[in-house]
Steps between C-alpha positions, in 0.01 A plus 500: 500500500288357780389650823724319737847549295408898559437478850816324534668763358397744700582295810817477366609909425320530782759249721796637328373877583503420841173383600325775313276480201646697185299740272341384182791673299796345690306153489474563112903604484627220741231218325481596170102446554328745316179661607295345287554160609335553810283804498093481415599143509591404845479825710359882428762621694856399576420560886210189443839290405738608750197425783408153340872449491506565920629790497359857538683834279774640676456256831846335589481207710602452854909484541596141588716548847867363360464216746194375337690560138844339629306187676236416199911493243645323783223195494478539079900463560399148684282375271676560213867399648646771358499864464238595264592666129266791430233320318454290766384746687268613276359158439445500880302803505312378221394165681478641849403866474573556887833439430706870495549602120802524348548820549489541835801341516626803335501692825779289663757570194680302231440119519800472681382753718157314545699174593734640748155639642406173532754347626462763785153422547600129578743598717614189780144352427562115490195470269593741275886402463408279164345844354834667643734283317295536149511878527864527597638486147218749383635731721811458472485504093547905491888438543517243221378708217666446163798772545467830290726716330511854532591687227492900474276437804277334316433124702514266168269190586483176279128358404237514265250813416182379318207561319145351625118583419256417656165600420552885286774594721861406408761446884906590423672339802843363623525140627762222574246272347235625254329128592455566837404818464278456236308203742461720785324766285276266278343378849414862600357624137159426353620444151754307346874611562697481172887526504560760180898575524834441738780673492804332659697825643823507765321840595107334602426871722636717197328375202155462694563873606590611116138333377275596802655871426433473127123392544428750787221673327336163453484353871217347584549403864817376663715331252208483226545711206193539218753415232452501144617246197767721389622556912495109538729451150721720646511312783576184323747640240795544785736274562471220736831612653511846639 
């Protein structure tokens, strides 16, 4: 692995931890880049990476004032002439890294949420009434949701849990698309994103919640598990319908 794919890594846990470099054994659990790969190699010590990276252990960066955050969407909203998906956000960052990362988004809400925020910011601004008009729908999207069904108070919720690796590190998640989804993470990993399994369920939030629960003990970070041949067969041996 070169130089430069590492330190992109680490820009990137770093953007998704919220500004902050991570340790070298979070790196390794949300990477999958061993060690070895970079140390007596590269760098003595991990803090030589984070630093060469631009960052410095435990530092956070400045917090972007939400006008700043709102106005730098707002004009990526014009350029674009539409609202942006998440990877396009990320691919933003990536080209222009004063642009806010994706995360700091976050602190607004839901992407609905983030819209409507927008759509605020805009307010009667003639200039801004294009931007407006794109975000509307975003915003409004929360109250078109594919309906539910409750049952035993359980919310039942069509979709698609899958199986990805990336790297050592196997992601169970819950999607409307497994394409989309699977785009917008291959952008933000430094090794290949393979699809392993789908399952096609009418109950998306139970079945992820039945296989996260099963592989507890094996987490790595987030919704990456350290899973093992016999835990992905298992995977694959259920049904595609749920």
């Amino acid at each position: 692995m070169e130089k430069a794919e590492i330190l992109d890594a680490i820009r990137r846990c770093a953007e998704e931890n919220g500004g902050v470099a991570v340790g070298r054994e979070r790196f390794e659990a949300m990477t999958g880049i061993a060690e070895w790969r970079w140390s007596g190699r590269y760098w003595v010590r991990w803090s030589e990476a984070v630093a060469e990276a631009g960052y410095e252990p435990g530092t956070m960066n400045t917090r972007i004032p939400d006008e700043a955050v709102l106005g730098a969407l707002a004009e990526l909203v014009r350029v674009l002439g539409h609202y942006p998906v998440a990877a396009e956000l990320t691919m933003k960052r990536r080209a222009d890294p004063t642009f806010p990362s994706p995360n700091v988004f976050q602190r607004f809400g839901s992407k609905a949420e983030v819209a409507a925020r927008l759509v605020e910011f805009c307010g009667d601004d003639p200039t801004l009434a294009t931007v407006a008009a794109l975000a509307r729908p975003v915003a409004e999207s929360a109250r078109e949701r594919p309906s539910t069904e409750a049952i035993d108070g359980h919310v039942m919720s069509p979709g698609q849990v899958y199986l990805v690796k990336s790297g050592r590190h196997y992601k169970i998640g819950r999607t409307n698309s497994v394409g989309r989804r699977g785009y917008e993470l291959a952008i933000q990993l430094p090794d290949p994103l393979d699809v392993v399994h789908v399952i096609e369920t009418d109950d998306s939030v139970g079945i992820e919640r039945y296989w996260h629960q099963r592989f507890a003990t094996k987490r790595a970070n987030g919704e990456w598990f350290a899973l093992t041949k016999a835990d992905v067969a298992a995977f694959k041996r259920r049904r595609q319908f749920m």
